[in-house]
Residue, then its C-alpha position, 0 to 999 in steps of 0.5 A: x111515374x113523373x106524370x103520376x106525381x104531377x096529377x097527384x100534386x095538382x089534386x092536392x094543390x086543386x083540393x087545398x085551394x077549393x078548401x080554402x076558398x069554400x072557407x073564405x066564402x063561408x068566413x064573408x057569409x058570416x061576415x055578412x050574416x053578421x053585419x046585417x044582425x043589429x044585435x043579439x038578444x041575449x036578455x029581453x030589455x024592459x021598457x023603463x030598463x035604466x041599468x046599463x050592465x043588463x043592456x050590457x049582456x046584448x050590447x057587450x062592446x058598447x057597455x064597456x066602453x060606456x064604463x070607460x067614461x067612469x075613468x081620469x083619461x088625463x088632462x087636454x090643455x083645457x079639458x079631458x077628462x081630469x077633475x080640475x077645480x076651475x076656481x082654482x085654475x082662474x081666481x077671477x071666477x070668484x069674482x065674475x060669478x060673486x052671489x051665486x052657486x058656481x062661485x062655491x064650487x066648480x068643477x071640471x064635468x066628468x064622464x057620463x058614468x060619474x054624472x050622478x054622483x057628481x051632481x049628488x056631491x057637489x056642493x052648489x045649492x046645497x039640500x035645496x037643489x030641486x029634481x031637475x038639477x038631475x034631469x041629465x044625470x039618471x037613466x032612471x029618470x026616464x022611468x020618473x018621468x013616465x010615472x010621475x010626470x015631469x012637472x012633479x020630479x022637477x018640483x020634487x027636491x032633489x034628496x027625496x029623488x035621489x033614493x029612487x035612482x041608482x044608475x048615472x046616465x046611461x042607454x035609456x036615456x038615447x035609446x028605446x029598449x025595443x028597436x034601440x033606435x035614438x030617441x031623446x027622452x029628456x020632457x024639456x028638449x022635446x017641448x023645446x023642439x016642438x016649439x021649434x015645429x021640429x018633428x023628431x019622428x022625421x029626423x033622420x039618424x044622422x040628426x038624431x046622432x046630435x039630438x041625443x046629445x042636444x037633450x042635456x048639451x045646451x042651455x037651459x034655465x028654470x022657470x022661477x025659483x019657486x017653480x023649477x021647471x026646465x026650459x030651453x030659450x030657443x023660441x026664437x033660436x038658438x044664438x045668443x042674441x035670439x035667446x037674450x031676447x027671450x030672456x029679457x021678454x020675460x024679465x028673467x035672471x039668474x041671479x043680481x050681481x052684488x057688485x054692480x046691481x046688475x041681473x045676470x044670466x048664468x049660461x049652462x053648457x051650450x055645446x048644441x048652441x054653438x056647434x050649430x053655427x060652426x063649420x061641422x054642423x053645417x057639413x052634416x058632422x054630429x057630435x057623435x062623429x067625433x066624440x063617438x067615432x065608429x070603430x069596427x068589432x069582428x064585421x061590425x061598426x059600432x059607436x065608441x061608447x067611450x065618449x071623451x075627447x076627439x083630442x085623445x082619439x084624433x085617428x078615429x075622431x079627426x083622420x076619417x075626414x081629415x088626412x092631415x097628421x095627428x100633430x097637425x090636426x092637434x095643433x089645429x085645435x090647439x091653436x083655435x083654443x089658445x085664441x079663444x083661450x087669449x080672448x077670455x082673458x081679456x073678456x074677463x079682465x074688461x068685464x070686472x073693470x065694468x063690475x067695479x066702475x059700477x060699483x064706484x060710481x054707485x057709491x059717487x052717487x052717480x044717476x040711476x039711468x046711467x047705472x041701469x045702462x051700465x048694468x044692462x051692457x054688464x048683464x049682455x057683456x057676461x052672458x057672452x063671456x059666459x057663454x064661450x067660458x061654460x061650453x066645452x069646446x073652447x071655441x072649436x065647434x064654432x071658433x068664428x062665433x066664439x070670437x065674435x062673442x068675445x069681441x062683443x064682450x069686451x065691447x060692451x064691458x067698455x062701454x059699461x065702464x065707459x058709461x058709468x064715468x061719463x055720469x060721473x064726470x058729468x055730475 
């Protein structure tokens, strides 16, 4: 009898455990199954499909994190994802930008779901903003380009564009809709690499992971003012030096300074530029490690499509390399912030002395050789400055380059003062 119970609570135990590992080994072959799956096509996706919310029904988790970029996640100590008025914050850009747009107004950017509506509202340039203040701001625009070509939507106002487009940037402009593969769209970054004799068609998916974002994360600047073409300064590469020298080969400015005379270039947003001088890039680390760190869903890993701060999702952004703390990674940046931060400041302080020592000694009288020099160093002084101030980073993606930049900023602003008392002194 006492046998009996013992074979039959074996078979019971034996009968469970099989069960249970038939269904384990069906719970890792879906697994499998379902990680081999790229995606589910619940609905086709046309070739020029620039809404988000239909490549949303095949791409559930990515479209709602893409939503997400619509939302205030807060302020970082110098960025996140607040809607900060920077004229307000720092007083002296009125003065460092006087005679141009950024001057009037300028806002801290918003998430990739506010784009197009920011661009719509923001008063800089007013109705005169051409089309291509929009090449980074629609999903739409990938379908213009085809149909117009880029040539006629850069040179097509801005009002008349704007009834043609609905949709913030979005899917269409990093992914083709029939493999979903990464592709840049943007007519500019493509010529700007081919210049380069970069073949896109041989990047591998680690790079393209940066290009997406290289397409509208850069500087950039118009052809002429009558012709608004969008151009990329890398001919001769992409650091600063190489693209001033660009610049100044074909005489080009943004705008004159109406203090000092001097012809200023405006510097955009380069995020590509300097983070491919830093540390990360040359690890192999692409912007979307950090700003769009995988994260898994079921068996899956997929992209965060929240894109947004590393500083406000340091265990998925910063912790999968680094296995220090939260507090410290935090600090690391912060700390590199705080210095570049610290170095602006003096940047801007040496810059507008050289503005007023221009202006001063323009009124003494002093000779126009030593004015054009003076106004030379404060066209080179500003760009640096600016090109620090304008990139999103605060320094992190390249805190060495940024630093160098600023010392030469500094620099050249003495020696922009410097020049112009010497002329008077000597007059």
């Amino acid at each position: 009898m006492k046998e009996n119970r013992i074979y039959v609570s074996l078979f019971v135990v034996t009968t469970l455990l099989t069960i249970a590992v038939a269904g384990l080994l069906l719970n890792i072959a879906q697994r499998k199954q379902e990680a081999r799956n790229r995606f589910v096509q619940v609905v086709p996706i046309a070739d020029f499909e620039a809404n988000p919310e239909v490549w949303g029904k095949n791409f559930p988790d990515q479209y709602d994190g893409w939503k997400r970029t619509a939302e205030a996640y807060g302020p970082t100590e110098f960025g996140g994802g607040a809607h900060r008025d920077k004229l307000a914050l720092n007083p002296r850009l009125k003065e460092l930008y006087a005679g141009y747009s950024f001057s009037i107004e300028y806002h801290e950017r918003r998430g990739h779901a506010r784009a197009l509506e920011d661009v719509i509202a923001t008063k800089r340039m007013g109705d005169q903003k051409p089309g291509t203040c929009m090449s980074c701001k629609s999903s739409d625009n990938v379908r213009l380009w085809n149909e117009i070509g880029p040539e006629k939507f850069f040179l097509t106002p801005m009002r008349e564009l704007q009834h043609q487009v609905s949709h913030s940037v979005s899917c269409l402009n990093c992914h083709d809709p029939k493999t979903m593969d990464l592709r840049p769209a943007n007519p500019a970054f493509l010529a700007a690499m081919k210049n380069r004799n970069i073949d896109l068609a041989k990047a591998t998916r680690q790079e393209m992971r940066t290009y997406v974002c290289a397409q509208c994360h850069v500087e950039y600047y118009f052809e002429t003012p009558d012709r608004p073409i969008l151009h990329f300064p890398w001919e001769n590469g992409l650091r600063v030096e190489e693209m001033e020298r660009h610049y100044d080969a074909i005489g080009f400015a943004d705008w004159e300074h109406p203090v000092s005379g001097a012809k200023m270039i405006k510097a955009q947003h380069p995020d590509y530029e300097l983070w491919s001088t830093g540390i990360h890039a040359r690890a192999g680390v692409a912007c979307a490690d950090c700003h769009m760190p995988f994260r898994r869903v079921g068996a899956q890993k997929i992209s965060d499509h929240w894109v947004r701060s590393p500083l406000v999702n340091i265990a998925h952004a910063c912790q999968t390399c680094h296995r220090q703390s939260e507090e410290e990674m935090r600090e690391r940046v912060v700390t590199i912030q705080r210095r570049t931060r610290e170095l602006m400041d003096r940047s801007e302080v040496a810059i507008i002395a050289a503005t007023r020592a221009i202006a001063r000694a323009k009124e003494a009288g002093a000779p126009e050789k030593a004015l054009e020099d003076a106004r030379a160093l404060h066209r080179r002084a500003q760009f640096r400055w600016d090109f620090v101030s304008s990139e999103n980073s605060m320094g992190f993606h390249s805190p060495q380059e940024a630093a160098r930049l600023l010392g030469e900023a500094i620099d050249f602003a003495r020696q922009a003062e410097i020049t112009v008392l010497r002329a008077r002194t000597g007059m």
